[in-house]
N, C-alpha and C positions, 0 to 999 in steps of 0.2 A: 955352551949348551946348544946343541943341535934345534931344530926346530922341532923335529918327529918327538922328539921330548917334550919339548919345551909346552907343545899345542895340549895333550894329554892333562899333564899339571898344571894351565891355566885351566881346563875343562871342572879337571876334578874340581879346583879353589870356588870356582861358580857354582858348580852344582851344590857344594860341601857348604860352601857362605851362605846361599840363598836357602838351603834346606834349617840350618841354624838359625838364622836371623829369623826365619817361620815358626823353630817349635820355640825358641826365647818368645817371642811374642805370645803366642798359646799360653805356653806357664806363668805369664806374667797377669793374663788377664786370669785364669782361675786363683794364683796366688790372691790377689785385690779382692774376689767373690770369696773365697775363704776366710779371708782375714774378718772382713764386714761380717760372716753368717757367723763364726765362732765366736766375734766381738758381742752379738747381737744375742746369740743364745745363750752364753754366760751372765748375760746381764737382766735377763730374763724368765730362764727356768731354774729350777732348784740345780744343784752339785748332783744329786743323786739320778736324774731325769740328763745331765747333761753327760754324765757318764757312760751314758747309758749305749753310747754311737758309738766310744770306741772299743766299748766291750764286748756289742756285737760283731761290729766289723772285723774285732780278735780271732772269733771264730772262724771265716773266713780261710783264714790262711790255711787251717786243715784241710778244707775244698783244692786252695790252691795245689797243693801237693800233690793229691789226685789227678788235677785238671794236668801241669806240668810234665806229670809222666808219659804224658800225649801229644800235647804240643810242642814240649822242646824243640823237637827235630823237625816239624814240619817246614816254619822259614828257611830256614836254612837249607833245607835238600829243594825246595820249592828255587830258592835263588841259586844255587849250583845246579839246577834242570835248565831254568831260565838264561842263565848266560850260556850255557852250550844249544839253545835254542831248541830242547827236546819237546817236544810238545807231547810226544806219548809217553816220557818221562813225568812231566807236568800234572795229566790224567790220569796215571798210572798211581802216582804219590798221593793225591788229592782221594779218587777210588778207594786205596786202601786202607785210609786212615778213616772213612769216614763210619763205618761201623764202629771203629773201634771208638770215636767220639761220641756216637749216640749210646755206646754201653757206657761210658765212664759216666756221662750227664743222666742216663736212669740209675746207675747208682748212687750217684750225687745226691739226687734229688731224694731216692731213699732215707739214705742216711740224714741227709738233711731236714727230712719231715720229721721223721725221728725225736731230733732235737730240735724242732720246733712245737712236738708235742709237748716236750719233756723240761723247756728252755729252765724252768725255777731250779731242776732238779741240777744241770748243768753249769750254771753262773747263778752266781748270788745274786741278786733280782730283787728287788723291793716289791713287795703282793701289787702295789697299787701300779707298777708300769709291766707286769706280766704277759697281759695282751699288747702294748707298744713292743715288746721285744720281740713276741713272736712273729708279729707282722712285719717288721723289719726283717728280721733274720727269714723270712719267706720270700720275700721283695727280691732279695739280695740275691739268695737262690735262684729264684729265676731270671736273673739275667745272666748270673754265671753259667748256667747250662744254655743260654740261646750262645753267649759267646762263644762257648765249648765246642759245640757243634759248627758254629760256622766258621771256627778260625782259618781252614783252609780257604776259604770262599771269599775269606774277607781282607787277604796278605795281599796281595795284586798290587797299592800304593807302596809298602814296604818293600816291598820284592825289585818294584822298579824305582825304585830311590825317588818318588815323588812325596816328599816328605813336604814339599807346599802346600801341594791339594790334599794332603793330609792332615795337616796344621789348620786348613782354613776350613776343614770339617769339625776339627775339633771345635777351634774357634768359635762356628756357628753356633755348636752345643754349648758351650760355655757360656755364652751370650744368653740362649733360650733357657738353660739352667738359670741365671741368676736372676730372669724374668721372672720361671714361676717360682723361684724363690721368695722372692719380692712377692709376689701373688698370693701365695700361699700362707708365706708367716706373717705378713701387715694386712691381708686379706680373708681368710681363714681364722688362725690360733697361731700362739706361739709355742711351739710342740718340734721335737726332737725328730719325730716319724716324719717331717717333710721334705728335709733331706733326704730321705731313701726315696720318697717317693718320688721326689725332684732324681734322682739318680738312675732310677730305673729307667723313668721315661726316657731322658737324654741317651743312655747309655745304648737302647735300642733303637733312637734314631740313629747313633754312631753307626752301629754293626750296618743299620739298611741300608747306611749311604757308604760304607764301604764295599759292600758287598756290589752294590751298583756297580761302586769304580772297578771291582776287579771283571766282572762279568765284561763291561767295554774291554778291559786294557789286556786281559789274558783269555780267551774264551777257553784255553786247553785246559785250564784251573777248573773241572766240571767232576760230577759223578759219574760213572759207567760199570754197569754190574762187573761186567766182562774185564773191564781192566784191573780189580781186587786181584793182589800180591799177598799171600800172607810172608812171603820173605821181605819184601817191603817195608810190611807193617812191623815183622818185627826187628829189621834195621834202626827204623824211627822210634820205636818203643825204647829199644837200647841207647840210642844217644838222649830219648827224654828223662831214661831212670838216672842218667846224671844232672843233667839238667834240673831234673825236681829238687834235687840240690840247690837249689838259688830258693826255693817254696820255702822246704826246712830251715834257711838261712833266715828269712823275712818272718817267717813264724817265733825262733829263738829270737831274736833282734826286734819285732815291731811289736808280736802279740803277745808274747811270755811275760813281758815285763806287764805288760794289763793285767794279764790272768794274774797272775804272781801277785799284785797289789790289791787287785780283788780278794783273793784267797787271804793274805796275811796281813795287807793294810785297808785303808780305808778309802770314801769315796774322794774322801778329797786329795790323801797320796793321788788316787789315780786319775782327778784333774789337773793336780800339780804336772802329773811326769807326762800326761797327752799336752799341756800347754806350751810346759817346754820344751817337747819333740819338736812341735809343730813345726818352727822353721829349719830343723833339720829335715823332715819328711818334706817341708817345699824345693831346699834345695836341692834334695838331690833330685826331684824331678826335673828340676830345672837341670840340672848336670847331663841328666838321663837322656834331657831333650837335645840338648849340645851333642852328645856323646853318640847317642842313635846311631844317626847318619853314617857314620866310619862303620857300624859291623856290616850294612850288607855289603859295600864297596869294599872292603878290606876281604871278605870270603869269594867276592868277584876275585880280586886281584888274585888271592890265592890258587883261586880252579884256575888261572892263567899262566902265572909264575911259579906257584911253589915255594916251597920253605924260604928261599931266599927274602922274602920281601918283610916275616918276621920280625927279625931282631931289629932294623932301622925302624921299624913301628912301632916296635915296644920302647924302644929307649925315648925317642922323641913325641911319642904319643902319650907316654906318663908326664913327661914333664909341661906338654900343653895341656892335662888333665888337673895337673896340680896349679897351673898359673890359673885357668878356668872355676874350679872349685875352691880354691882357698880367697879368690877376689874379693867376699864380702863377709870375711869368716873375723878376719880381725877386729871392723868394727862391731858384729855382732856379740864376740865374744864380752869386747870387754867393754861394751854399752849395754849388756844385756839386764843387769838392776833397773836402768834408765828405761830400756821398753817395757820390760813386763809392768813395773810402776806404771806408765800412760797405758799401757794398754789394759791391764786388768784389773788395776789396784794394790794396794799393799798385803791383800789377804792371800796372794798367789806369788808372795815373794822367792821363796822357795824354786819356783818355776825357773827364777834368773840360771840359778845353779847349775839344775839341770839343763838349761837351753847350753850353758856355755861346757859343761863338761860330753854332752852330744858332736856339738862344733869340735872341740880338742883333737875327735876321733880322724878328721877328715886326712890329715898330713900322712900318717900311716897306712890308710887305706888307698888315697889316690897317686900314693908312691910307684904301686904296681896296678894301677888302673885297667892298662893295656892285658895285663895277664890270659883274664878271660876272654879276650876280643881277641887276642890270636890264638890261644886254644880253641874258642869256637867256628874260628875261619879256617883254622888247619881241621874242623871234627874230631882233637882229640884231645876231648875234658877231662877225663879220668883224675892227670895229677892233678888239675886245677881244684876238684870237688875233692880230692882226697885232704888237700890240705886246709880248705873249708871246713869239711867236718869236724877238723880237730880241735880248729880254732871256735867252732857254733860248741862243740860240748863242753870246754872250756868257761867259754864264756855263759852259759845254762846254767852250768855249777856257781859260779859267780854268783849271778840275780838271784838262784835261786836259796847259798846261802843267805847273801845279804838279806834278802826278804822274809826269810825265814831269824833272822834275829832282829827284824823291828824297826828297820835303818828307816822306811820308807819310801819316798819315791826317789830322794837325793843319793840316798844308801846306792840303791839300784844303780840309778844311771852313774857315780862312781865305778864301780864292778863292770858294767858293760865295758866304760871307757879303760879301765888297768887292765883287764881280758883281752879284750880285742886287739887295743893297742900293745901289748906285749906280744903275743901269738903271731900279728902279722909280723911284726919285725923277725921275728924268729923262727916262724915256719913258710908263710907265704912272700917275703922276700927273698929267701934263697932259692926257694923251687920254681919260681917265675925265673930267675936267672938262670936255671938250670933246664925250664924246658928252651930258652930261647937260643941254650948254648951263649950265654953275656957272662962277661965279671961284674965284681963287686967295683972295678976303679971304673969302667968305664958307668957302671951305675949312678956311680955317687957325684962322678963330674959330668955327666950331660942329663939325668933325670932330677936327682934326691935334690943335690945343690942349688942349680939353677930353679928348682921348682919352687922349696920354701922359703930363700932367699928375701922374694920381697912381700911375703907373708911375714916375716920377722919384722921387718922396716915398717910394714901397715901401723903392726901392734905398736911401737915404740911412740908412734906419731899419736895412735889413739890414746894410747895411754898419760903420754902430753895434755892433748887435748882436753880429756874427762879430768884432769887435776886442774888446768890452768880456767874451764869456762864452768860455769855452770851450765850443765846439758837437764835443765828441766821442762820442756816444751819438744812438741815435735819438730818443730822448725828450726830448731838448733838442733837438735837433733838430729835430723836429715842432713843440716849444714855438714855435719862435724863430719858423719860419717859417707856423706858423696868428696870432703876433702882426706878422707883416710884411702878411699878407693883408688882418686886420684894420686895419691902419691904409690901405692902399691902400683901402678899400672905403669908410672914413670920406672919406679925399678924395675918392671916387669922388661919395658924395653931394653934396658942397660945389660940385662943378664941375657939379653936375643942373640943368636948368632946369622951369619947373614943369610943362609937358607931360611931360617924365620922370618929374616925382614923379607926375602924374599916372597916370602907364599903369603903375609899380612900385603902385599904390596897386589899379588894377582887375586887373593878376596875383595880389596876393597875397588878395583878395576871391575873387577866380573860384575860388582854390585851397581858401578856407576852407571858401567854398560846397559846392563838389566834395566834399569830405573830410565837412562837414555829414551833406549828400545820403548819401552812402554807410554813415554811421555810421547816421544815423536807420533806411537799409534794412535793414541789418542788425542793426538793434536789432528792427524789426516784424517780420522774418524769422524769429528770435530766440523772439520771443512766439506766433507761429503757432505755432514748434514745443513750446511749451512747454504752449500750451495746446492742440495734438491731441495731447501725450501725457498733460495732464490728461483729455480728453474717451474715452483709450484705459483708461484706467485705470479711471475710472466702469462703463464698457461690460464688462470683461473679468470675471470672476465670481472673488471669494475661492478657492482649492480648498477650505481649511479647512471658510469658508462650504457651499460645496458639499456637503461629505460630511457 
């Protein structure tokens, strides 16, 4: 390997490790604050008052659909301007979206008052939390539409892959989130509306402090009457109308099943099936954080190379997707009796079920991970969302039988998980291999195989486990399943080829380095100041002396 090579792919592993090991940190500290606030409000408000957050936030995803058809495009033409250094390209893009962002958020907001007039007539609502819901569902609205508006304004971190200084903004919100958290419900009441209100705040310190970064980091990211494109606009319009495809997707899959249990089951179905989302909904942010970093590099690399750099990122970018996301699935799966019992009691048993039949879905799904990441690097979604839709209306019919005969919240997430996981196999596997131009052999030997290989091996060991110990305390608990991960990670090696060892070898270099660098500066930092308070000392007169 050359060096002109070689310098590049130690570049990327730095950039790539340190931007990861940043959003891993972020979602672990809001994981820890979510766990306590849901622990703490369940144990405290009624079923009916506690329901009440994901029923609003349901709504929502209607919003998103709208918002998406606007934003899709904008990162992305924003970082193919950016790498070819167009700066009137940059202003140009920015300019023309930005009406088209303040109409969508006055209509947002419309429609949204709307049904926040109307919220009883809407969602089944208990009389006594009618006003909590509409307030919420108001709160919500208005951050959605500051966010709406400033998206272009606020990409600059993303655009230039400074996913640290992004991380460690979140961070900081996270942190001041769980503060007035803490303030609010041990200080105030203990009430459901604090969470939104805790959300909103944080959320528009986010937008201000990115919007800061991008103003330093891009100034050409700006409005200009005179640079408005309507061919522009409706370029980015047309890659968002598919893109709102990921909205419709998050709506059948996150909100349907609420609405659907509201509508035909009960309040407690739909604390059962939000409880045992939950660490589905954490992991994949957590995945999403890992996972980030590669689209805008990969749409770089594309406006550079071209189709060629595709298929080697699909095939090995799935199967580090599937070693990444299935890591902590085995022991959750089949310890999941064992946590809901500590964490919520025996009355949310049910919840075990669905936690573990949510987990099932991930081997199917992050088979072809990579799909959308090089559709959306090459700009051409079309099959990707084509074969989305088929598998989201599939799966609609599913929930929406099952819920309609009485199944409950278990019914449900069953049907999600036979849906989904049948349709990817059969529709979004074959047409990922066929836009990357891949087979099915080399699929199944360098992605499928190697991927859930030591997902199998975790299970076997866990399931050992939970037969041979008594897993009834947290602390065996965490035991059992940080020794389930470890041996998944051992197989994780065994099934590595030596490019893999290779790039695990310049991540964990770039990281020493990094850490190096920052110790040595602040070790000289360190000594400047020790020796301008020796040089202050010298200078400064005895009094004693003096007198």
């Amino acid at each position: 390997m050359t060096a002109s090579t070689t310098s590049p792919q130690k570049s990327t592993a730095k950039l790539y490790s340190i931007n990861v090991l940043s959003s891993l940190c972020t979602r672990i500290v809001q994981m820890v604050v979510l766990f306590w606030v849901n622990r703490f409000l369940i144990q405290t408000v009624g079923v009916e008052e506690y329901a009440l957050f994901p029923l609003i936030a349901s709504l929502i995803f209607f919003i998103n659909i709208l918002a998406n058809t606007c934003t899709g495009g904008v990162a992305r033409y924003l970082i193919v301007a950016d790498s070819k250094n167009d700066q009137e390209d940059l202003t140009r893009i920015t300019s023309s979206m930005v009406p088209v962002l303040l109409g969508m958020a006055t209509l947002i907001a419309g429609i949204g008052s709307l049904v926040v007039w109307q919220i009883d007539r809407v969602l089944v609502v208990d009389t006594n939390h009618v006003m909590d819901a509409q307030l919420m569902l108001g709160m919500i609205l208005i951050y959605i539409c500051i966010n709406l508006v400033a998206t272009p304004f606020a990409a600059g971190l993303y655009i230039r892959q400074r996913f640290t200084i992004l991380n460690l903004i979140q961070l900081l919100c996270e942190l001041v989130r769980a503060a007035l958290l803490v303030a609010l419900l041990l200080g105030v009441s203990q009430r459901i509306i604090w969470l939104v209100v805790a959300n909103l705040a944080i959320e528009i310190l986010n937008t201000s402090l990115r919007i800061a970064a991008t103003r330093r980091m891009i100034p050409a990211i700006r409005f200009r009457v005179r640079s408005i494109r309507i061919k522009t606009a409706k370029t980015l319009l047309g890659f968002g109308a598919w893109t709102s495809t990921t909205a419709i997707g998050d709506f059948i899959t996150k909100t349907s099943p609420i609405l659907l249990l509201n509508r035909y089951g009960s309040p407690v179905d739909l604390a059962i099936f939000y409880l045992g989302r939950l660490p589905d909904l954490q992991l994949r942010k957590i995945i999403g954080a890992a996972i980030t970093p590669v689209q805008p590099a990969l749409t770089r690399l594309y406006a550079q190379e071209g189709d060629g750099v595709l298929k080697e990122a699909f095939y090995r970018g799935n199967r580090y997707c599937l070693w990444l996301a299935l890591l902590s699935i085995g022991p959750l799966i089949v310890f999941a009796p064992n946590i809901i019992e500590l964490y919520v009691g025996e009355a949310f048993a049910d919840s075990a079920v669905v936690m573990s039949v949510m987990l099932a879905r991930y081997p199917f799904f992050f088979a072809v991970a990579m799909f959308f990441r090089v559709a959306h690097a090459s700009g051409r979604v079309s099959l990707f969302y084509r074969g989305q839709i088929v598998v989201l209306i599939c799966t609609f019919a599913a929930m929406f039988f099952a819920s309609w005969m009485g199944t409950g919240a278990v019914g449900v997430a069953v049907a999600m998980f036979a849906a989904e996981s049948l349709l990817n196999v059969l529709v979004m596997w074959g047409m990922s291999l066929s836009f990357v131009k891949g087979t099915w052999k080399d699929f199944l030997r360098r992605s499928l195989l190697p991927g859930i290989t030591p997902f199998g091996v975790a299970c076997c060991v866990c399931v050992i486990a939970n037969s041979w110990f008594l897993l009834d305390a947290w602390s065996t608990l965490i035991l059992a399943s940080f020794f389930g991960c470890g041996v998944y990670v051992g197989a994780v090696w065994l099934v590595t080829d030596s490019t893999d060892r290779e790039l695990v070898g310049m991540a964990i270099s770039a990281l020493s380095t990094k850490w190096r660098q920052r110790t040595t500066a602040l070790n000289r930092r360190n000594e400047r100041s020790m020796q301008s308070v020796g040089e202050l000392e010298l200078i400064t007169p005895d009094p004693a002396t003096s007198k």
